[in-house]
N, C-alpha and C positions, 0 to 999 in steps of 0.2 A: 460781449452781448450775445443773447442766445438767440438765434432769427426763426421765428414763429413760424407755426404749419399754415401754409396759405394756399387752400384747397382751390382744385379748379374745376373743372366739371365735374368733380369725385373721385374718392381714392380708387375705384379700379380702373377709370380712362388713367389716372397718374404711373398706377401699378402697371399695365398692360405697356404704357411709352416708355415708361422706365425700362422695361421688359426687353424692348427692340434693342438696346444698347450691350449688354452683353451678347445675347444672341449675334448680333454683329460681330460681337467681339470672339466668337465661336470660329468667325470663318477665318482668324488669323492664323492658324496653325498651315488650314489647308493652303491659304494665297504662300504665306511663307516658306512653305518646305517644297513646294510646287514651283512657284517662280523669283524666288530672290534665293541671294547667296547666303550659306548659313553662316559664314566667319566673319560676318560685322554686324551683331546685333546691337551693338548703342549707335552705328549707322542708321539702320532700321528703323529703329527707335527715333533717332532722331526727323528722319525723313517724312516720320508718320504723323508728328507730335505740329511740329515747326511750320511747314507751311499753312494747315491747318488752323493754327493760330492767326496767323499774319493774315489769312483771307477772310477771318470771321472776323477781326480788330477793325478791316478796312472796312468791313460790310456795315458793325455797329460799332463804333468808338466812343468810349467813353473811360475819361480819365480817374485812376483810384483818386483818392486824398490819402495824402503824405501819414497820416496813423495810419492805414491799415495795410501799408506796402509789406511791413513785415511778417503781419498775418499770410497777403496774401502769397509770397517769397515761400512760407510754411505750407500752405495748401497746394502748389505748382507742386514743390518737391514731394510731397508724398502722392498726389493724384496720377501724376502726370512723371516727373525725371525720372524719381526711382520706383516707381510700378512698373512702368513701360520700360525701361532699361534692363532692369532683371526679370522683367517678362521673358524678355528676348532671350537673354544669357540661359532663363532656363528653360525656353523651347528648343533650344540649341543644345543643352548640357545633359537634359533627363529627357525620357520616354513623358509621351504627352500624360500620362495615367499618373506617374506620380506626382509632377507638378499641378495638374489638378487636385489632387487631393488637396495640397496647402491654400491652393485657390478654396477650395469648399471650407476651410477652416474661417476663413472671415465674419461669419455672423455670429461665432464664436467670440472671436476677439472683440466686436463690436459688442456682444452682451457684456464681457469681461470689462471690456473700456465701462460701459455705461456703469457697472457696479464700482469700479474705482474713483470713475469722476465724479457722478453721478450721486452716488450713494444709490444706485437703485439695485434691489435684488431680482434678478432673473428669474422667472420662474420657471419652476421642472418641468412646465410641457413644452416652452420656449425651448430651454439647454437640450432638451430629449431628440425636437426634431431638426433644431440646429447639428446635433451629435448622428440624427442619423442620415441630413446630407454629406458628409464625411462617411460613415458607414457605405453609404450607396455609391460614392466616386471611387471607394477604394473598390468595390466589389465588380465597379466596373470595367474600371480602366487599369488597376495596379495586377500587373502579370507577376508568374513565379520567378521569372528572368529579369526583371527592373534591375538597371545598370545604377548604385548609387553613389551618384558621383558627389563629390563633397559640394566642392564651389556650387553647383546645378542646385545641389537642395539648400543651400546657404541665400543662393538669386531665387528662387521659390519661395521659403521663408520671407524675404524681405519683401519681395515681391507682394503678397499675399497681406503679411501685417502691415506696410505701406498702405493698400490698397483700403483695407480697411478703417485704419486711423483717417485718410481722406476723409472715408466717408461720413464717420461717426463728427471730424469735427466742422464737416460743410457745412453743416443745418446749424451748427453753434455760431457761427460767424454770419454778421451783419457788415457786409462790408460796404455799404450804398452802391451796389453796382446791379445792373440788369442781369440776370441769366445766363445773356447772350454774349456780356463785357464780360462777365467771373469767367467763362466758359473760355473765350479767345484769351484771356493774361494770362489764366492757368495753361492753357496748349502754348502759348508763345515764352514765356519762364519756364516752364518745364523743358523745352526745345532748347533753348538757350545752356541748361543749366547739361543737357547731353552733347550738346556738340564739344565742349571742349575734351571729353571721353571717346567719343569719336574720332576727332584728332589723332589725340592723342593715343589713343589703344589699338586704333585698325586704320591710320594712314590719311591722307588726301582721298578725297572722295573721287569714283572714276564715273563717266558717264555710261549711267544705266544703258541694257539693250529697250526695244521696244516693248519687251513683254514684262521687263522690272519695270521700267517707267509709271506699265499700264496698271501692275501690280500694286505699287508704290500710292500710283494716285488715287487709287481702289478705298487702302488701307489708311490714307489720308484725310481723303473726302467726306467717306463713309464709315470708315472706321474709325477717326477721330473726332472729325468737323462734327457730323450727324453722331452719334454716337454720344458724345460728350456731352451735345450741347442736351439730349435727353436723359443721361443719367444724372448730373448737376439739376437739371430741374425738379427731377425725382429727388435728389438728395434735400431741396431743399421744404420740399411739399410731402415728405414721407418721412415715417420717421425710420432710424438709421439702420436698425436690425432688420426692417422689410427690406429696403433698398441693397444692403450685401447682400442676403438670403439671394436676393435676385440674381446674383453674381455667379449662382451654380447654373444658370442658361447658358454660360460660355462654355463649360467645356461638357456640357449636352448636347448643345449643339455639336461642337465640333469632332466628338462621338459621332452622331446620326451624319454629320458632313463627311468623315472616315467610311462610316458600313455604305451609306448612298453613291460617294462618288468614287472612291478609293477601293470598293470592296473589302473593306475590314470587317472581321465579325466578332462580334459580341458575347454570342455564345449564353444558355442558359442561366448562368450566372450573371452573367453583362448586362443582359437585359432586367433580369432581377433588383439588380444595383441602380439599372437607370433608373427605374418606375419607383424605388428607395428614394432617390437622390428628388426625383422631380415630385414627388409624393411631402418631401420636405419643404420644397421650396413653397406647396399650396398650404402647407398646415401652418407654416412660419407666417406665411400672409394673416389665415385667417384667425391665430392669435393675435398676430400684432393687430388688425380689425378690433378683435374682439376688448383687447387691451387700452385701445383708444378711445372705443365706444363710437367706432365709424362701421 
């Protein structure tokens, strides 16, 4: 069953909350390569996902029914285990610029998905500036020196079309659950379905110092808990191609978080590519607006 658009104070208060959630998700590069270890990213992953689950479950609980456990089993893993697992792998494995790039490739895939499942055909102004957030992330961030490590752009790729299949099939699933309940089983199956990659790939877990802890519960609280439980509602109040398009604020940010906090510069072209990149992200809205007739 396909779960209907159920607007709430209007699609740009929906667009703007939606908004806050990759921007968040912008400041993982900096908390990550600043204060936690870079050789256990399905650790990470898992740390970030999991408790976060288990404190929104306790806050709202509410039990699926037994049909749609396997749906929701399929939504965990793509949203949540293997997004955020090979997030990690490829924050770890490529320069943030080219894994961005795959990140900006999503509302691509999500037009692609819609024309195959859908039958719907994209239209050329949609593909144009979906095609030229990818133009703008590579213009920005992919240097002449990019290290291309296979595995890195293998966890990128997946990473990326994971991310996207989530999205595109969130809004198709009616799974009688709150928001707030989809939000927490997807953070707590998805947690579930990393730790035994954790285990098993990077050891027994060791106890954080004080500033992973602080880090940890940063990227938990706020990057998961908060984060999630606004893009999930975007996903399911918006329709799909707006809400990835929105997915190019993460590594905007975390660009503008690099030149502000970091001193990285961007350089003529850099900045050319960002004003590209986020110049996409406003025209994708106001087709998709214009497409819905909101």
């Amino acid at each position: 069953m396909t779960a209907s658009y159920r607007p709430g104070h209007g699609p740009l208060r929906d667009v703007l909350l939606t908004a806050l959630a990759p921007m968040v998700w912008g400041s993982t590069y900096l908390v990550t390569t600043q204060w936690l270890p870079l050789d256990r990213p399905f650790t990470q992953a898992c740390w970030r996902v999991l408790p976060a689950g288990l404190l929104l479950l306790l806050w709202r609980f509410q039990r699926p029914a037994t049909a749609v456990l396997g749906r929701l089993l399929v939504l965990a893993a793509l949203n949540i285990g293997v997004f955020q697992g090979f997030l990690f792998v490829a924050a770890v494995r490529l320069p943030g610029g080219l894994a961005a790039i795959f990140g900006a490739m999503q509302p691509l895939v999500v037009l692609l998905l819609a024309r195959w499942v859908d039958g719907t055909r994209p239209g050329g102004p949609r593909l144009l500036a979906a095609g030229l957030g990818v133009l703008g992330m590579a213009m920005m961030l992919l240097a002449p020196t990019s290290r291309w490590d296979l595995w890195g752009v293998l966890a990128a790729a997946l990473s990326a079309g994971s991310m996207a299949c989530g999205t595109f099939l969130a809004r198709r699933q009616d799974m009688g659950l709150s928001p707030l309940a989809l939000t927490g089983w997807q953070l707590l199956l998805g947690g579930l379905m990393l730790l035994p990659a954790s285990l098993w790939l990077e050891g027994p877990w060791q106890a954080p110092t004080l500033s992973q802890a602080a880090a940890s519960a940063y990227l938990s609280l706020v990057g998961a808990l908060l984060a999630y439980v606004l893009w999930f509602r975007g996903s399911l109040r918006l329709p799909a191609v707006t809400v990835a398009s929105l997915g190019l604020l993460s590594p905007l940010t975390a660009a503008m978080l690099g030149w502000g906090v970091l001193g990285q510069s961007l350089g003529p072209v850099g900045w050319s590519g960002f004003a590209l990149a986020l110049g996409s992200v406003v025209l994708v809205q106001r087709l998709s607006q214009a497409a819905t007739g909101r």
